[in-house]
C-alpha positions in Angstrom: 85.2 53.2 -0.1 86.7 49.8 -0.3 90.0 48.7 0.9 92.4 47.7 -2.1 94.9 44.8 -1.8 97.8 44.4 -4.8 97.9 40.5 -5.2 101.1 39.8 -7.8 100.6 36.5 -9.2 104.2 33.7 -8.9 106.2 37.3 -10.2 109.7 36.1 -10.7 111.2 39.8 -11.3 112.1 41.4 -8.1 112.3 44.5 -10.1 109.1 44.5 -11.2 107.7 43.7 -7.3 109.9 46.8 -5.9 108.3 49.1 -8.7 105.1 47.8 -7.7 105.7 48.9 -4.2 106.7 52.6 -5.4 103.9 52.8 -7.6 101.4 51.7 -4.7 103.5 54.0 -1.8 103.1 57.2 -4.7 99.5 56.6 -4.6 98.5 55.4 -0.8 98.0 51.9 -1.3 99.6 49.5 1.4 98.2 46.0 1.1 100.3 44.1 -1.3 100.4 40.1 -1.5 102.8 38.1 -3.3 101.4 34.7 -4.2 104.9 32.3 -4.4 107.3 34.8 -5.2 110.5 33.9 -7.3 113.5 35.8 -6.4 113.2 39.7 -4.5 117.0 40.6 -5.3 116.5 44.2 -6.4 113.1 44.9 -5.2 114.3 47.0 -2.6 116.5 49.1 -5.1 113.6 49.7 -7.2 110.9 50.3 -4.3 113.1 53.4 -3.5 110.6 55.1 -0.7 108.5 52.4 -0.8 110.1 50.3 0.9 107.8 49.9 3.6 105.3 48.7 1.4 107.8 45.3 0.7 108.6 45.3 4.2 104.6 44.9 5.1 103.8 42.8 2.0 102.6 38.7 2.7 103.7 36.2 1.1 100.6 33.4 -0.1 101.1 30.2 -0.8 98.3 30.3 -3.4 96.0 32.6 -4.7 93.0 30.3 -3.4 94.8 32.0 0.5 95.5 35.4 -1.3 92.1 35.9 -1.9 90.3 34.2 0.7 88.5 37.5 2.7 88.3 39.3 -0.5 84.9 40.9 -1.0 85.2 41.4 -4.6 88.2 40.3 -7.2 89.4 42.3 -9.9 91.8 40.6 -12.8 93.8 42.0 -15.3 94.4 40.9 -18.9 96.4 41.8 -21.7 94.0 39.3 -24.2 90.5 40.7 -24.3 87.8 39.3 -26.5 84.3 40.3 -27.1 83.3 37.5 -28.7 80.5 35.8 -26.5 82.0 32.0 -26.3 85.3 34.1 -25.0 83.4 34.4 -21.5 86.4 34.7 -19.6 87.9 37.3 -21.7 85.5 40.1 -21.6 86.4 42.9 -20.1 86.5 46.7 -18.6 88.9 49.4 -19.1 90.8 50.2 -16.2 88.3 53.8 -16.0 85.6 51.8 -15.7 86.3 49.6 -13.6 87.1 52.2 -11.4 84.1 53.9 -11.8 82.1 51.1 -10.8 84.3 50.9 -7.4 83.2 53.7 -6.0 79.7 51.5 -5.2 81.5 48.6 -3.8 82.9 48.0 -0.3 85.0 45.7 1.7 88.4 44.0 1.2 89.1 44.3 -3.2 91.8 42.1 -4.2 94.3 43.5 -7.8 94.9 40.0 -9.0 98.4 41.0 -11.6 99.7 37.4 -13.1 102.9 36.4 -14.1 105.0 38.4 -16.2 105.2 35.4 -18.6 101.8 33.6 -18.8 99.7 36.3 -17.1 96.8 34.7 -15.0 95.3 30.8 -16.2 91.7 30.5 -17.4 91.2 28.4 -13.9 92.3 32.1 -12.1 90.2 34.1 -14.4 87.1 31.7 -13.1 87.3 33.2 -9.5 87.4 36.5 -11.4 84.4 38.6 -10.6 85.8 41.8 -12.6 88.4 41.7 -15.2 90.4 44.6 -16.6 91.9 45.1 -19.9 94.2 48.1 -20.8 93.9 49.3 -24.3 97.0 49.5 -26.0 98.6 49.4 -29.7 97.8 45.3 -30.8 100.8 45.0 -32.4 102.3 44.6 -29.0 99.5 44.9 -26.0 101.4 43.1 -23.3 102.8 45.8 -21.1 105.3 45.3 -18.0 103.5 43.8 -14.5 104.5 47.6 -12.9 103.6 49.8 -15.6 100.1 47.5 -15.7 99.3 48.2 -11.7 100.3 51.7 -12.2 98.2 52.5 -14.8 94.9 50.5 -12.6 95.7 52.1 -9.6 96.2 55.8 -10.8 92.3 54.9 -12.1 91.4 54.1 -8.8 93.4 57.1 -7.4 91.3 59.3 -9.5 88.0 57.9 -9.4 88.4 58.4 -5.3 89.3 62.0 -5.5 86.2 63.0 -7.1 83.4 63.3 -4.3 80.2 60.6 -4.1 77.2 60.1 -2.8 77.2 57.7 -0.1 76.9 54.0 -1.6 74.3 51.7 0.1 75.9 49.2 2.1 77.3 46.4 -0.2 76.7 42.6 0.2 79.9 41.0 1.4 82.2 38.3 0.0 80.4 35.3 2.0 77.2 36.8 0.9 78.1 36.9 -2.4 79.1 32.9 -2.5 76.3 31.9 -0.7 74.0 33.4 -3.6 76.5 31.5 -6.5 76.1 28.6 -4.8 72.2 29.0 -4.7 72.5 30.1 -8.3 74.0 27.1 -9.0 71.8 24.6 -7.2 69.0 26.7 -9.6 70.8 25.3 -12.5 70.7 21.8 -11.5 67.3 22.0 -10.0 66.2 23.6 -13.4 68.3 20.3 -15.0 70.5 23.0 -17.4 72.7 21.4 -19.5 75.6 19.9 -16.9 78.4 21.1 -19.9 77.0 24.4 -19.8 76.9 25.2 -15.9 80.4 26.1 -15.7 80.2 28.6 -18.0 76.6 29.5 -16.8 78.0 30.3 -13.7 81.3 32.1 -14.3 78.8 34.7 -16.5 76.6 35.1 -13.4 80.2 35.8 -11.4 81.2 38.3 -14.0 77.3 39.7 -13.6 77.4 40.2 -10.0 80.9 41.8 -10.3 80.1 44.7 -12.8 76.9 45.4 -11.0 77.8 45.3 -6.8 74.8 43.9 -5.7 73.9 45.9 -2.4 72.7 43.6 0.6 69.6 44.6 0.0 69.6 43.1 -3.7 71.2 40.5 -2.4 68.8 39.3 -0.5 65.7 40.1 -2.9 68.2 37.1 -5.3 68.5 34.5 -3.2 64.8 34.6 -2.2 63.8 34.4 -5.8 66.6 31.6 -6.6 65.9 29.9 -3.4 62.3 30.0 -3.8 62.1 29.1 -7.6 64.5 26.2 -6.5 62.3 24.9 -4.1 59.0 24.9 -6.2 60.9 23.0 -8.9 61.9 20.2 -5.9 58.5 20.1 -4.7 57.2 19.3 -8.1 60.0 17.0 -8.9 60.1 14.7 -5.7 63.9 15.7 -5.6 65.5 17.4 -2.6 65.5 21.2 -2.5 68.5 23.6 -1.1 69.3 23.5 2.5 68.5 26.0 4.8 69.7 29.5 4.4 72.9 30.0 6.4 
């Protein structure tokens, strides 16, 4: 099972952070992060006996340090779209997301944003899963504590029911090494240089839903890495460096 971590986004209502904390001490979780926190008055009062969850929590500079071990990051937004130019706003219900965690492992940060702005499109690019809870459109934003309660209790759940055991998952490192040979693929292939970006936040958002095991992992980078260095060798250009 993986390890969840509760990363809340520049959140400027202490109230909101200490209801976080009860929410996560009703349901187990520990880990919490805040990423340049505004102003804790209250969070205490509201954590009630979760207290020790504030009392643990880090503080981050920036969610680039937040982040940083995480094998696999999990976003939240109150703006889905299923439109396909809308890449960084497709996204899962909270149920299944959480059914798809039960095949992941590691470190899996809970990226909240701000109670204001919610998380920037430059965020949501370092997101490999994103979350969206359904609610009524004519108001869909709902508070930052009522939001990680409602994700968590889905995780809660989704770990109570029993599993097979999982195959052992490729790790966060693992992970960027094969984007990064994804992307030398792209230029190697000459793809369009405005449509990389894109190309590549898709294959993020790929690799998220599915959990590649290290197995598939390696089976990837040996076709990328091979197809990449054909292409040089037939080119006259440079291939990838060696395999780390």
């Amino acid at each position: 099972m993986p390890r969840y971590r509760v990363v809340l986004v520049e959140p400027r209502e202490g109230g909101n952070v200490g209801a976080v904390a009860r929410i996560m001490a009703n349901l187990g979780y520990e880990d919490l992060v805040l990423v340049d926190p505004g102003s804790l008055a209250g969070a205490y009062r509201r954590a009630m006996h979760g207290r020790f969850v504030l009392k643990r929590a880090e503080t981050a500079p920036d969610l680039r340090t937040a982040i940083a071990d995480a094998d696999l990051v999990v976003g939240t937004t109150a703006i889905p779209s299923s439109k396909e130019e809308a890449f960084h706003r497709h996204a899962l219900t909270p149920w299944d997301m959480a059914a798809g965690m039960q095949q992941v492992g590691g470190t899996v940060a809970l990226l909240f944003g701000r109670e204001d702005f919610g998380l920037y499109n430059r965020e949501l690019d370092r997101v490999d899963v994103l979350v969206h809870i359904p609610s009524r459109p004519e108001y869909p934003v709902l508070n930052l504590s009522h939001a990680a309660g409602i994700v968590l209790y889905e995780l809660y759940k989704a770990e109570e029911r029993p599993t097979l055991d999982p195959p052992r998952a490729a790790s966060g490192p693992e992970k960027e090494r094969l984007h990064q040979t994804f992307r030398e693929f792209l230029a190697a292939t000459r793809y369009p240089a405005h449509r990389r970006r894109r190309t590549a936040v898709l294959f993020r958002r790929l690799l998220g839903r599915a959990a590649p095991s290290k197995w598939e992992f390696h089976a990837l980078m040996g076709v990328f890495r091979g197809a990449t260095k054909a292409i040089s060798r037939t080119s006259g250009s440079p291939g990838p460096g060696p395999s780390s």
